[in-house]
Each structure stands twice: as structure tokens, then as C-alpha cells.
Z-matrix of the N, CA and C atoms (Angstrom, degrees):
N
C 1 1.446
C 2 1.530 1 108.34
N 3 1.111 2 126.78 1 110.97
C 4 1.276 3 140.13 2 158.47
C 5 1.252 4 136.56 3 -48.86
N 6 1.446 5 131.80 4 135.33
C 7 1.088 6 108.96 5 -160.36
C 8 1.556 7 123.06 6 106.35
N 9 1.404 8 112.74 7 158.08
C 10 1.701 9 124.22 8 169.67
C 11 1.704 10 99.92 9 -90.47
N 12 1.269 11 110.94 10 132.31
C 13 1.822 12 115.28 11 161.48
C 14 1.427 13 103.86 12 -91.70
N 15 1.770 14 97.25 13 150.05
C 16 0.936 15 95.99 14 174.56
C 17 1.886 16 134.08 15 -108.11
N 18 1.054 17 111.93 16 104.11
C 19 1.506 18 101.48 17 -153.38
C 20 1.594 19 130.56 18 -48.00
N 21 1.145 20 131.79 19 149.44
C 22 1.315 21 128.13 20 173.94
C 23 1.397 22 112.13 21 -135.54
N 24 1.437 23 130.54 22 138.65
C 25 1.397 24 119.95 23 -170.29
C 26 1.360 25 103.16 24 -120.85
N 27 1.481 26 130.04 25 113.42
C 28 1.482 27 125.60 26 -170.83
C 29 1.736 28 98.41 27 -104.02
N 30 1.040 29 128.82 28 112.71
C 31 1.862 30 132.66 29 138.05
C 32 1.228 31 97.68 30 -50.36
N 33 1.619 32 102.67 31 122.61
C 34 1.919 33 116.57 32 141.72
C 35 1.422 34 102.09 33 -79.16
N 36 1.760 35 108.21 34 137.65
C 37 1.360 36 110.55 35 151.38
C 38 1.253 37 119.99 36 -17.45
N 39 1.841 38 91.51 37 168.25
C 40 1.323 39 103.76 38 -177.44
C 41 1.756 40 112.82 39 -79.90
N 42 1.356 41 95.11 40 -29.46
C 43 1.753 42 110.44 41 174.39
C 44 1.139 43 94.66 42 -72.74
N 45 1.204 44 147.67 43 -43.38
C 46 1.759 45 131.89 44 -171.04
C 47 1.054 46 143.57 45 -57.40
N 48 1.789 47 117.83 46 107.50
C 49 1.711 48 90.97 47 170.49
C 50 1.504 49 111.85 48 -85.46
N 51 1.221 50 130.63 49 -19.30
C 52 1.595 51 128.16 50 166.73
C 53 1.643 52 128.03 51 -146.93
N 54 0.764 53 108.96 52 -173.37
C 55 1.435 54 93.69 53 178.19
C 56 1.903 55 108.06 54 -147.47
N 57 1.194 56 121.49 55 143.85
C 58 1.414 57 133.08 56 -161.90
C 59 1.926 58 89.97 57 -55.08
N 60 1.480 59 110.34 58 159.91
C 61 1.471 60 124.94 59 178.56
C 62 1.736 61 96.00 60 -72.26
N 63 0.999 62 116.34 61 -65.23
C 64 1.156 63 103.47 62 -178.81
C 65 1.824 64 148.76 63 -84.44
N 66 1.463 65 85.74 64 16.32
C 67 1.620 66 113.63 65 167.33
C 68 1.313 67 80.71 66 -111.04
N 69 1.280 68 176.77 67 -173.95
C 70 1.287 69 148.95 68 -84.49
C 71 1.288 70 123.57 69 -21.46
N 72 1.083 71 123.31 70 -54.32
C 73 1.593 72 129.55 71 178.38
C 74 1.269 73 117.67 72 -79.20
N 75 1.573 74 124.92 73 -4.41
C 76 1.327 75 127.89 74 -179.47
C 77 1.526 76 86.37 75 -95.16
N 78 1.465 77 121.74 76 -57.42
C 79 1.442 78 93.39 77 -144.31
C 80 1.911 79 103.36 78 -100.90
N 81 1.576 80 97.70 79 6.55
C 82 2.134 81 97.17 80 173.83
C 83 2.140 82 88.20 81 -83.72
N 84 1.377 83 128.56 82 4.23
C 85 1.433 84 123.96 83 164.36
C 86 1.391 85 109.87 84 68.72
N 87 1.405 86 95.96 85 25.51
C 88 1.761 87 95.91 86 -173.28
C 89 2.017 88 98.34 87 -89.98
N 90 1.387 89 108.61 88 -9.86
C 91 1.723 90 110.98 89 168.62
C 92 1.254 91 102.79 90 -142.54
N 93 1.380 92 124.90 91 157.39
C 94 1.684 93 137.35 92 -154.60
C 95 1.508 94 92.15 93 -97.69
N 96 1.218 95 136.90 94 4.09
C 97 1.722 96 97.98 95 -171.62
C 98 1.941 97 91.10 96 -168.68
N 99 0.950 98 144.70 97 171.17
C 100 1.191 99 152.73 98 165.96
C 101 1.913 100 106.56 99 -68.52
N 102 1.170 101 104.00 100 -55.24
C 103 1.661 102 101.44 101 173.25
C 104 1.646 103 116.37 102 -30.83
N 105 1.495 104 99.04 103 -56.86
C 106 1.418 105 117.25 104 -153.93
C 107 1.854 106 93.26 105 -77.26
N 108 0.956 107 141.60 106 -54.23
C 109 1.316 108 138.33 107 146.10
C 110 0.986 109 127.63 108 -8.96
N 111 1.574 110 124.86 109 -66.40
C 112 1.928 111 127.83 110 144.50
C 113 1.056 112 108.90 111 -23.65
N 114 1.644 113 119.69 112 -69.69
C 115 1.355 114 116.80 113 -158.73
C 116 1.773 115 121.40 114 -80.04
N 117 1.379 116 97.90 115 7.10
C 118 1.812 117 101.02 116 175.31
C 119 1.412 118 109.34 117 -109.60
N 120 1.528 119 100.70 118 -17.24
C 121 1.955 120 97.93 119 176.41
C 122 1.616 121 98.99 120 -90.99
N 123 1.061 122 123.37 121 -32.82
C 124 1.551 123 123.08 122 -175.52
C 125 1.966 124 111.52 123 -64.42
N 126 1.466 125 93.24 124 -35.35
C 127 1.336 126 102.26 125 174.36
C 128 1.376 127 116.97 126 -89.29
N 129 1.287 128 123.07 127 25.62
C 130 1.614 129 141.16 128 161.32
C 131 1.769 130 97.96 129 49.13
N 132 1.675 131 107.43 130 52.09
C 133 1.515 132 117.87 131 179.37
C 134 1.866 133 98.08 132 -97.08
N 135 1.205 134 103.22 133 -34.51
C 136 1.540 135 87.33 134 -175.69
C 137 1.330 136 122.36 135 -112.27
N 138 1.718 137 121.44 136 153.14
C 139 1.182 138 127.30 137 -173.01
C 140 1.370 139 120.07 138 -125.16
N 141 1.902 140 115.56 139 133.07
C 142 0.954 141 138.46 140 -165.81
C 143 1.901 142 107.29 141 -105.33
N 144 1.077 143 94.99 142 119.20
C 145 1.422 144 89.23 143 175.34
C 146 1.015 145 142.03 144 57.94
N 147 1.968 146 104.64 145 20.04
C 148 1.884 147 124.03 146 -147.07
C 149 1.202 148 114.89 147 100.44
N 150 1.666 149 115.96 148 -59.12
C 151 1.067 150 133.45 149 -154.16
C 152 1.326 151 125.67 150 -91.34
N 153 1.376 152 116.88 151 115.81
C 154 1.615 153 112.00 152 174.95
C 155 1.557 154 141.00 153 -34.49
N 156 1.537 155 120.73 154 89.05
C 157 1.617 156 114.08 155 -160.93
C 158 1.703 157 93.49 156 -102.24
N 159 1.422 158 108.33 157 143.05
C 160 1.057 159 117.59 158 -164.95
C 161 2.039 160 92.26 159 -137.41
N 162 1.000 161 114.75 160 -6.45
C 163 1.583 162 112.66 161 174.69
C 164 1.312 163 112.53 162 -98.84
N 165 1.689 164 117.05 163 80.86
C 166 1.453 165 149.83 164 167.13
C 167 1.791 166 110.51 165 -18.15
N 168 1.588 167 140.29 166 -19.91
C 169 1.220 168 132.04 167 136.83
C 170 1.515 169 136.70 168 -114.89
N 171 1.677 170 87.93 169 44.10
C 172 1.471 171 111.95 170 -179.40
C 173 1.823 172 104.58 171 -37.92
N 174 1.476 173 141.49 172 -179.38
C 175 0.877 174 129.64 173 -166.81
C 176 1.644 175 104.09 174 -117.39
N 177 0.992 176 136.56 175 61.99
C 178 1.476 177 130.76 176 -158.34
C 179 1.979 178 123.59 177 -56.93
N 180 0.990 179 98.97 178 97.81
C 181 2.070 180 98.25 179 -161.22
C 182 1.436 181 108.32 180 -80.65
N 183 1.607 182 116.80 181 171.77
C 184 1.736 183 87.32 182 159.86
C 185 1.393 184 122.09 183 -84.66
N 186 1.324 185 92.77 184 -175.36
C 187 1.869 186 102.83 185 -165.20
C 188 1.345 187 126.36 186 88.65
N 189 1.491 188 101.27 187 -10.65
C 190 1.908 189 110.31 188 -163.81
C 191 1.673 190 82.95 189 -100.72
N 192 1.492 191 75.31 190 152.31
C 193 2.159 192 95.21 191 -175.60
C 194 2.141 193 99.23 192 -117.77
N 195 1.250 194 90.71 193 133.87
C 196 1.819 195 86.96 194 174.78
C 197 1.502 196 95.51 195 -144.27
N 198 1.521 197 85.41 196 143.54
C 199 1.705 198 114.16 197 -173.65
C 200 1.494 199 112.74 198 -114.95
N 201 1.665 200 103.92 199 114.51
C 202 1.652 201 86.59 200 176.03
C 203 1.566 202 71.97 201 -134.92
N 204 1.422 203 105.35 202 167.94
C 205 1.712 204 132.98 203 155.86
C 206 0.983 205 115.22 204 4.12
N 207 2.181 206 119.03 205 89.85
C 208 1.061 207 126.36 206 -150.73
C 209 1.563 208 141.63 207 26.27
N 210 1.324 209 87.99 208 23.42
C 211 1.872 210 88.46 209 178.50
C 212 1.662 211 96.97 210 -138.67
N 213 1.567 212 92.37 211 154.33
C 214 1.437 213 102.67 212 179.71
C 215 1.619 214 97.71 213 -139.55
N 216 1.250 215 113.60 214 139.53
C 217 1.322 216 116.48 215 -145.94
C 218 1.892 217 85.94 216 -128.03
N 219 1.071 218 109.50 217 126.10
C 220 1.900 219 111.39 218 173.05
C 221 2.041 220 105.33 219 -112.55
N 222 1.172 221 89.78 220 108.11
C 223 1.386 222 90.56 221 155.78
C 224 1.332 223 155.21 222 -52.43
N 225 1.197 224 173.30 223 70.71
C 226 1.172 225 144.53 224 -79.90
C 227 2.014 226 95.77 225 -174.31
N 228 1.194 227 120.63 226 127.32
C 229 1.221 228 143.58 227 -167.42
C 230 1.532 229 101.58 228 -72.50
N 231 1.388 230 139.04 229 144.87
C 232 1.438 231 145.08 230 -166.20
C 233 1.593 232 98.50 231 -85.09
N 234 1.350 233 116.01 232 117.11
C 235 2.186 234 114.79 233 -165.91
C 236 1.819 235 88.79 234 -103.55
């Protein structure tokens, strides 16, 4: 991947142990709408951990790193 990423650091709640793939990407604003979120994990655009996740309420925990369209987003557990 080419290019500088751009980082984003999301806290799960304090109640959270994870949060759905695409309520991650809706609300770190890296895509405008919940639709469009479906349609970038379905289209095997974003990456989990390296690895191509394509199951749209994957379980996202902390510690896990996801890469979509110049952004790389780090998860991080509620301290």
C-alpha cells in the first residue's frame, strides 16, 4: 500500500468487548453511511490484521488493527 496511512485510534466502551466491522467504520467516519460500509467489506476493500475480512459484523476486539482507504484505524480496550 502506497502512501502515508492515516491513523485513527477508536476506544470501545466501557461495556464493550467489541464492536461490529462495520459500526467501526461508520462511526471512526472513515465511510458516510452504514450501506457504504457493507458494500466496502463485501467488496474485500478492508483489512483486518493484514488480512482480508469480508464478514461485514466481524467482531472487532482491542489490539486488532484495520485498514481501509488510507486509514488505519487501532483499536484500543476502555483503561
Amino acid at each position: 500500500m502506497a502512501g502515508k496511512l492515516r491513523r485513527i485510534e477508536f476506544a470501545l466502551r466501557e461495556d464493550e468487548n467489541f464492536i461490529p466491522l462495520i459500526a467501526l467504520l461508520k462511526a471512526t467516519g472513515v465511510v458516510e453511511s452504514g450501506s457504504e460500509a457493507q458494500e466496502v467489506v463485501t467488496a474485500g476493500m478492508v483489512l483486518r490484521n493484514g488480512e482480508v475480512e469480508t464478514r461485514k459484523r466481524a467482531k472487532i476486539t482491542a489490539g486488532e488493527v484495520i485498514i481501509f482507504e488510507g486509514f488505519e484505524i487501532f483499536v484500543e480496550g476502555c483503561d
